[in-house]
C-alpha beads as a LAMMPS data file, in Angstrom:
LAMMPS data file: protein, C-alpha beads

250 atoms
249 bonds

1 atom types
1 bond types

-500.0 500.0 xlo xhi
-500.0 500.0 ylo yhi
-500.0 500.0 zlo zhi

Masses

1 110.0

Atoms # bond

1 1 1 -412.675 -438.984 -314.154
2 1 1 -409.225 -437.392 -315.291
3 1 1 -410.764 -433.946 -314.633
4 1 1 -411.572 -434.693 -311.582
5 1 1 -408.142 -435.953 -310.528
6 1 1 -406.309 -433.412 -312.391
7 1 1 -408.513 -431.334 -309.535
8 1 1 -407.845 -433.063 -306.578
9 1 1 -404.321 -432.829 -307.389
10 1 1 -404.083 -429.007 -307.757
11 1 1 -405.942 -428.921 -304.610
12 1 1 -403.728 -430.857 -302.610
13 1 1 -400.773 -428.861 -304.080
14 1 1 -399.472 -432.110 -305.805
15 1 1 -398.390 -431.295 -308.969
16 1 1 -395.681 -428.159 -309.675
17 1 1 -396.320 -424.790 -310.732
18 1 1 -395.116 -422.343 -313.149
19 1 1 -392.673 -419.381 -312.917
20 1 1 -390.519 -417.020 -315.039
21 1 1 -387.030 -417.838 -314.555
22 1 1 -384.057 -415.089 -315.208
23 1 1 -381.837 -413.104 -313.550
24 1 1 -381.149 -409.687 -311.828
25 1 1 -377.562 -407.798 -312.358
26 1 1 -376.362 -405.533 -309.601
27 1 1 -374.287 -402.099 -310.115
28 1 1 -372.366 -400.550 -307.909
29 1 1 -371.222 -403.548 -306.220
30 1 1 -368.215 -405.615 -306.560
31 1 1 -367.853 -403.552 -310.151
32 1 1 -371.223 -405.778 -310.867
33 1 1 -373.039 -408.535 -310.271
34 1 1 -375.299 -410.785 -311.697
35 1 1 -378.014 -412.941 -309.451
36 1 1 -379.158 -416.089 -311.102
37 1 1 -382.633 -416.436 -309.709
38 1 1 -382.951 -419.951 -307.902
39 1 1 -386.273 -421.898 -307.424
40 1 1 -388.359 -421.164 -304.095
41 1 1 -391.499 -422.548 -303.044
42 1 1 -394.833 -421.423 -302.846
43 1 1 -394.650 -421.159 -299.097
44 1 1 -392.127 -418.448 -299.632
45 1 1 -394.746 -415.673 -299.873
46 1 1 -397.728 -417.035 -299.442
47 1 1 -401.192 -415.343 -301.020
48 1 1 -401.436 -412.043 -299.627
49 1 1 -399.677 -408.889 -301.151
50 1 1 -397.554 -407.165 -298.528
51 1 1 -398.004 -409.405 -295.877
52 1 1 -395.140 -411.486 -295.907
53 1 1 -395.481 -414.067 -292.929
54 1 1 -392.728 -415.466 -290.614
55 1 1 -393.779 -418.707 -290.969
56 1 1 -392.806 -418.109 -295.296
57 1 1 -389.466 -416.311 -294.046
58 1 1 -388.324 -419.263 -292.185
59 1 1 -389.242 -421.265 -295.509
60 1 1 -387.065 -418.550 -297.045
61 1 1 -384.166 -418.942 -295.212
62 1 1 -384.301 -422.657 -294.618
63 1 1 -383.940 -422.863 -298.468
64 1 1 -380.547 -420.804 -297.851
65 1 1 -379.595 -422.695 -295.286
66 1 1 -379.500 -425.850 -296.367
67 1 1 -376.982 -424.763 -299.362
68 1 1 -374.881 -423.752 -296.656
69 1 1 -375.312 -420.051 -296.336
70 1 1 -375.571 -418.475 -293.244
71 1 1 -377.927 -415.471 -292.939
72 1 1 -377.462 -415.154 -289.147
73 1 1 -377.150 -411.467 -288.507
74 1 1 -376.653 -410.463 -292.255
75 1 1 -378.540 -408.635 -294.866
76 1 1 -378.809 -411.653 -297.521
77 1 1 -380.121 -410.249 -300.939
78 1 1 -380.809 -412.990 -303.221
79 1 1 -382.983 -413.396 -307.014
80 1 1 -385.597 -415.990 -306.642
81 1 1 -387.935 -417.929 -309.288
82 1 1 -391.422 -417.783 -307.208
83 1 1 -395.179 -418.673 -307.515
84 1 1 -395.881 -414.602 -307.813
85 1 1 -392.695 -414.294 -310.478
86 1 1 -389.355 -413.512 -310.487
87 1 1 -388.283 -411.113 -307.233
88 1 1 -385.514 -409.459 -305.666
89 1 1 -385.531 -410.175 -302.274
90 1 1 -383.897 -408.673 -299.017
91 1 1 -383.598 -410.861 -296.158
92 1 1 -382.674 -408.724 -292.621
93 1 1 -381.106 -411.424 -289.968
94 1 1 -382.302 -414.813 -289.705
95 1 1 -386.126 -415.906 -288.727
96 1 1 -386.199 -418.497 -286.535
97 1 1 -388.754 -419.718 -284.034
98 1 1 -388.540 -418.349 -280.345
99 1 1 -387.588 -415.048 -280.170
100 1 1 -387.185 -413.662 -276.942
101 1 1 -385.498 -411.656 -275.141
102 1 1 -386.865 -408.786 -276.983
103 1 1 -383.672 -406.959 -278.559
104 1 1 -384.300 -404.655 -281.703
105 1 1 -382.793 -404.284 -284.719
106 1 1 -382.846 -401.147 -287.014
107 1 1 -382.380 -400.523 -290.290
108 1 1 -383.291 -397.535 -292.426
109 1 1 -384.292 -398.577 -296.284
110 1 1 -385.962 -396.732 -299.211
111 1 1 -386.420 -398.835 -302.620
112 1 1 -388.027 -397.524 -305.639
113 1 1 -389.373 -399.816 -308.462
114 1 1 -390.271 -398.953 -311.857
115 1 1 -393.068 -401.177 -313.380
116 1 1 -396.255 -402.752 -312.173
117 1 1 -394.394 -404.838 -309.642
118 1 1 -395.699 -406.236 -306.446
119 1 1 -394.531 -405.862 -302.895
120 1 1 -393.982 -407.892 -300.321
121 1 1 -393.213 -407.388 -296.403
122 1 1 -393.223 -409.432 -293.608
123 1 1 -395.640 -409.060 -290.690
124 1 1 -392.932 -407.961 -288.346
125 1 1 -392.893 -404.685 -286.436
126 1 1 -391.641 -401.705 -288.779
127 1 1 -392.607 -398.430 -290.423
128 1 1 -392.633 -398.862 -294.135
129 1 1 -394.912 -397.583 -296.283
130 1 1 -395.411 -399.212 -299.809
131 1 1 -397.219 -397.025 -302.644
132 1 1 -400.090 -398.314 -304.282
133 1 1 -399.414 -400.645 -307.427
134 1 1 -399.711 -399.520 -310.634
135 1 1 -398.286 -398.925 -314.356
136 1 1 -395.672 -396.410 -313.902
137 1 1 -393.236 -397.315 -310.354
138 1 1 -393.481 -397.963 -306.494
139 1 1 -391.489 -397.038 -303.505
140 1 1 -391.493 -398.707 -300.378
141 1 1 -389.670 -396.407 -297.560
142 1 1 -388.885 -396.503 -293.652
143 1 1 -387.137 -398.107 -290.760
144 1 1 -387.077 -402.231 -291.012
145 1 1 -387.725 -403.508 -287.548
146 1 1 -387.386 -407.052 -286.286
147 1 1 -386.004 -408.946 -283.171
148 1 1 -382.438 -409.620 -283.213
149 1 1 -382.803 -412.564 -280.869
150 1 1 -384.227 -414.973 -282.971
151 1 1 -386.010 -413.242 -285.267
152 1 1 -385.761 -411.435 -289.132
153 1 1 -387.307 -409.371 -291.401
154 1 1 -387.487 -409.439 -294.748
155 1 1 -388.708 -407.223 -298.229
156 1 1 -389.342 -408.258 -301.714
157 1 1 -390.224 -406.820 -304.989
158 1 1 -391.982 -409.933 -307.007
159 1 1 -394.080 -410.169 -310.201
160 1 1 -391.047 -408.391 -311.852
161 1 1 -391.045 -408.249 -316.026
162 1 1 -388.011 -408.192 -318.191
163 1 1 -386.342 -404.659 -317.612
164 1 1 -387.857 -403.816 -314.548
165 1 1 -385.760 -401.563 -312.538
166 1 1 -385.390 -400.914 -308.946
167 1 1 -382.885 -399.039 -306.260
168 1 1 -382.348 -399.677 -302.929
169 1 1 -380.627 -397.685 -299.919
170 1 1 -380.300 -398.500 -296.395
171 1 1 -378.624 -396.458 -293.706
172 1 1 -377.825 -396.870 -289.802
173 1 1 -380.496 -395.410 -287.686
174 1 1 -378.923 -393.347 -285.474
175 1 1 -379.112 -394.078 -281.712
176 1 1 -380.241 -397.579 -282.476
177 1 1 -379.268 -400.642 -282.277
178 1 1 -378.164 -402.402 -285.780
179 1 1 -379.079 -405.838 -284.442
180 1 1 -376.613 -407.105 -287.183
181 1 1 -373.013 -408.009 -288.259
182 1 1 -370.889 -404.589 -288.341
183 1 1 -368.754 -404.293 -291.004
184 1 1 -369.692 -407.027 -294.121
185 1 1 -373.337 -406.383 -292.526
186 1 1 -374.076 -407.288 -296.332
187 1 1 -373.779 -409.899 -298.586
188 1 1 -375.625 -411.242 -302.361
189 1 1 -376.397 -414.572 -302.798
190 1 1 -376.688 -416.673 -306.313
191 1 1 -378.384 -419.421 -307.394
192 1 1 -375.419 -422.156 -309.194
193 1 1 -377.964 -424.548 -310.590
194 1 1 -378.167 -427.034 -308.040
195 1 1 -377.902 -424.963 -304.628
196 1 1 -377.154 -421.410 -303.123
197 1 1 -373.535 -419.616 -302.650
198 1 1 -372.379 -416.368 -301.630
199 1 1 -371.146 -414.450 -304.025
200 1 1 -367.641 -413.558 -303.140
201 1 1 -367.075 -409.950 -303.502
202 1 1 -364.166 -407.731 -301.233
203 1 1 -365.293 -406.251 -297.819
204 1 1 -365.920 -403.065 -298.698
205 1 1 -368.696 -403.594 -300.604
206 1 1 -370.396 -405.775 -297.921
207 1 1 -370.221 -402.825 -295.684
208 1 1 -371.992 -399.557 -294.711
209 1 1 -369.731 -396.580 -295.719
210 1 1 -368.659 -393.896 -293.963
211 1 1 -371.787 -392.186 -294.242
212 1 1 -373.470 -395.049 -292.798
213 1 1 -375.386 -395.551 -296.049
214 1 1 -375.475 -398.925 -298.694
215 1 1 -376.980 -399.066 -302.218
216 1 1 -377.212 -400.222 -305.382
217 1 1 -379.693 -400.413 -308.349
218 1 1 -381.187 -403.528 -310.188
219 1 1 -382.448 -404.448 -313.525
220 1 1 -384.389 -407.665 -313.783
221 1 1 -383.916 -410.395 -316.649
222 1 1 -386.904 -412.983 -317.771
223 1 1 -385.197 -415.689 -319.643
224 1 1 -387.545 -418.592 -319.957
225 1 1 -390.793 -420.232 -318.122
226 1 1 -389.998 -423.224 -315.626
227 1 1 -391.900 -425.287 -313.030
228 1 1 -392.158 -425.237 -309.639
229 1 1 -392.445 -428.392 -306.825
230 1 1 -395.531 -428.248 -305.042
231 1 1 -395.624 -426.028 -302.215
232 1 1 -396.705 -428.826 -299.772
233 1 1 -393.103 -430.613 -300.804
234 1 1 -390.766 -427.997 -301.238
235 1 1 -391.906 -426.108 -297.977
236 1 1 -391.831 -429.059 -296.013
237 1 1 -388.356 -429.991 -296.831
238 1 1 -387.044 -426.120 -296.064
239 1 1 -388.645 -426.188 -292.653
240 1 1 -387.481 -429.420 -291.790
241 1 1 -383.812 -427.988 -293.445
242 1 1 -384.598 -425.210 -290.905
243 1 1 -384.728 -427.893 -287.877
244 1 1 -381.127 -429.031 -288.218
245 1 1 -379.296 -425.260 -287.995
246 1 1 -378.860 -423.965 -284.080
247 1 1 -378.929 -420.235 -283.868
248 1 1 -375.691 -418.885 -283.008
249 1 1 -375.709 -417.499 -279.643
250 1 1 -375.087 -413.979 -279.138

Bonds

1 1 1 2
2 1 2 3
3 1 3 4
4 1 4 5
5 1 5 6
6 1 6 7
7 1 7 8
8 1 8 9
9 1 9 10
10 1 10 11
11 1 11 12
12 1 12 13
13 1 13 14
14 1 14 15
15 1 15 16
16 1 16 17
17 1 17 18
18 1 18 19
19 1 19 20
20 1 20 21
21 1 21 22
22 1 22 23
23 1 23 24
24 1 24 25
25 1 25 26
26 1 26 27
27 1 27 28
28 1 28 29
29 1 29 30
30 1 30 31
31 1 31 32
32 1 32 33
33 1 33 34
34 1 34 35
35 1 35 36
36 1 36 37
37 1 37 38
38 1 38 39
39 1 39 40
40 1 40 41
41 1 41 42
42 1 42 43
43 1 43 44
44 1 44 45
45 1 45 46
46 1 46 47
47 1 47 48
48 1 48 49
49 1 49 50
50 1 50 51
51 1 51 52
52 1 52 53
53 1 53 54
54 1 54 55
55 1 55 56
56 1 56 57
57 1 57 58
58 1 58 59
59 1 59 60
60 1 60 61
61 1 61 62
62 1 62 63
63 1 63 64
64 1 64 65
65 1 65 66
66 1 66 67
67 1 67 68
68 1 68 69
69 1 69 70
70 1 70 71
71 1 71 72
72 1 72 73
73 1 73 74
74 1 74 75
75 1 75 76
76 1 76 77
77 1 77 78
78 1 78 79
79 1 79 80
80 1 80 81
81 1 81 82
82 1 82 83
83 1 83 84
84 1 84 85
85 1 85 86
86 1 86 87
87 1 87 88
88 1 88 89
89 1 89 90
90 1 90 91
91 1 91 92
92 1 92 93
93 1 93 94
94 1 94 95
95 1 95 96
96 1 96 97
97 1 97 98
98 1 98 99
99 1 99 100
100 1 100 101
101 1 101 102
102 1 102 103
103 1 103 104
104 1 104 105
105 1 105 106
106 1 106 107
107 1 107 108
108 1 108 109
109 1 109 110
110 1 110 111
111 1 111 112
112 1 112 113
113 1 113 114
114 1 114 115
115 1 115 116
116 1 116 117
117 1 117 118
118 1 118 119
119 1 119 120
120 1 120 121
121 1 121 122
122 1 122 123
123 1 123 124
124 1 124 125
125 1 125 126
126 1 126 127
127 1 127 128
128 1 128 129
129 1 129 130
130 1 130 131
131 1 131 132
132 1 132 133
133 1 133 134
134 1 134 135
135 1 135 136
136 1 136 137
137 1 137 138
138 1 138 139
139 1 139 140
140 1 140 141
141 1 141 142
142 1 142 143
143 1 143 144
144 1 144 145
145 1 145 146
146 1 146 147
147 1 147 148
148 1 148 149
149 1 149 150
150 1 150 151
151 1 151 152
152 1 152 153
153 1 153 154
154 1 154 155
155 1 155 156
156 1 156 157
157 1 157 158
158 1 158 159
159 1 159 160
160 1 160 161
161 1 161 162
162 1 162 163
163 1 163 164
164 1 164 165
165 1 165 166
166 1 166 167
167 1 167 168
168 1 168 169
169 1 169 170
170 1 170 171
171 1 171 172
172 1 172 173
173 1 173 174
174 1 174 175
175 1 175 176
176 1 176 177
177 1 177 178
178 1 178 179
179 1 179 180
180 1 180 181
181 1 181 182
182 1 182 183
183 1 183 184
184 1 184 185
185 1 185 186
186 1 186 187
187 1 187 188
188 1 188 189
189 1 189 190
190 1 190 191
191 1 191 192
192 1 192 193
193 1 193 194
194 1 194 195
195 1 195 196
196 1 196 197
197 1 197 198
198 1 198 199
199 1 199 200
200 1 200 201
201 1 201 202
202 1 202 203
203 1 203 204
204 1 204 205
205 1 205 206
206 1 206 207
207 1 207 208
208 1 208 209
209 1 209 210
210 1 210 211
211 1 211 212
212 1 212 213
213 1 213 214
214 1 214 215
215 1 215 216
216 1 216 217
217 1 217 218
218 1 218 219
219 1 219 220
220 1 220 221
221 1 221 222
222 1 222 223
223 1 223 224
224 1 224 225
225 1 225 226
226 1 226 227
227 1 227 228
228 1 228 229
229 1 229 230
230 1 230 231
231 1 231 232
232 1 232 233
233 1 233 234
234 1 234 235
235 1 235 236
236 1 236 237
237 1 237 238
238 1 238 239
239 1 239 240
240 1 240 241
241 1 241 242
242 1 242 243
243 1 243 244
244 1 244 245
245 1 245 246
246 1 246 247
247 1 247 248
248 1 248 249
249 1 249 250
């Protein structure tokens, strides 16, 4: 009989799952940074490797949100404890439901990761191509695509171990439309223990430079193993976070 309600429970999502947490520091930023990786649910990802749906990037950024950080027309990188591990994930605008008229946004990003880490990318429009997984690193390169009115984008590298490392670069696409904030188009988000904050670092290193290029590199942390909520309680609660935040109009 306990077996068989131990079952029932997994399959109903009712009882929390495990993930690593840690921490990923930053260089070249704000003289460096450090991201404490917060918990997100389950519904943050989803199953599927590189399909990263925007029903999971709402959860995403209802999660943000609700801490009081505004990812409206920003690029929001943040660490996050998951169901697939600890990741580093990029965030481009916010996701929200109804997204019309159609208005692009562009943004030109190559990451390289070193390790047997996963990827992750939403199902919106765009042109990046990940490399297969394996042992030795990965690099995920292209133009980010996504509709400024209303909607987002968003990339990840999850399943990270303890001294993975990764880059990242974006540049302005030129005769494009941004679709974002311009300057601070940028900004890194930490975890404080009970919520999310922006990290407060000066305005030049929120912003594209003069050669319309960002970057930094990142080396992931694994402290210790914690447990997840359910993905059937947490999720809930970020979309209906989600409900009570109006879109700025544009």
């Amino acid at each position: 009989m306990m077996t068989k309600t131990l079952a029932a429970f997994l399959v109903a999502g009712g009882i929390a799952s495990a993930a690593s947490a840690g921490s990923i520091s930053i260089a070249q930023i704000g003289g460096g940074l450090v991201l404490n990786a917060g918990p997100l649910s389950p519904a943050v990802f989803g199953n599927d490797q590189t399909t990263w749906s925007h029903t999971s990037l709402i959860a995403a950024h209802a999660a943000l949100n609700g801490s009081g950080v505004n990812t409206e027309g920003k690029v929001t990188i943040l660490a996050a404890d998951t169901t697939h591990g600890l990741s580093l994930m990029v965030l481009f605008d916010r996701d929200v439901a109804g997204q019309i008229p159609i208005s692009m946004g562009n943004v030109g990003m190559t990451s390289v990761a070193h390790g047997s880490s996963l990827a992750y990318l939403n199902a919106g429009a765009g042109n990046i191509t990940i490399s297969p997984n394996g042992p030795g690193s990965r690099t995920a390169t292209g133009v980010v695509q996504w509709n400024s009115n209303g909607g987002g984008n968003g990339f990840a590298w999850a399943g990270l171990n303890n001294g993975n490392t990764m880059t990242f670069r974006f540049n302005r696409m030129a005769g494009a439309s941004l679709g974002l904030m311009d300057p601070e188009t940028f900004q890194f988000v930490n975890w404080n223990g009970s919520g999310w904050s922006l990290i407060n670092i000066p305005s030049v290193d929120r912003s594209f430079t003069v050669t319309d290029d960002f970057g930094f590199s990142a080396n992931a942390l694994i402290t210790t193993s914690i447990p997840l909520p359910a993905g059937g309680v947490m999720g809930g609660a970020s979309l209906l976070g989600l409900a009570m935040f109006r879109r700025r109009a544009r």
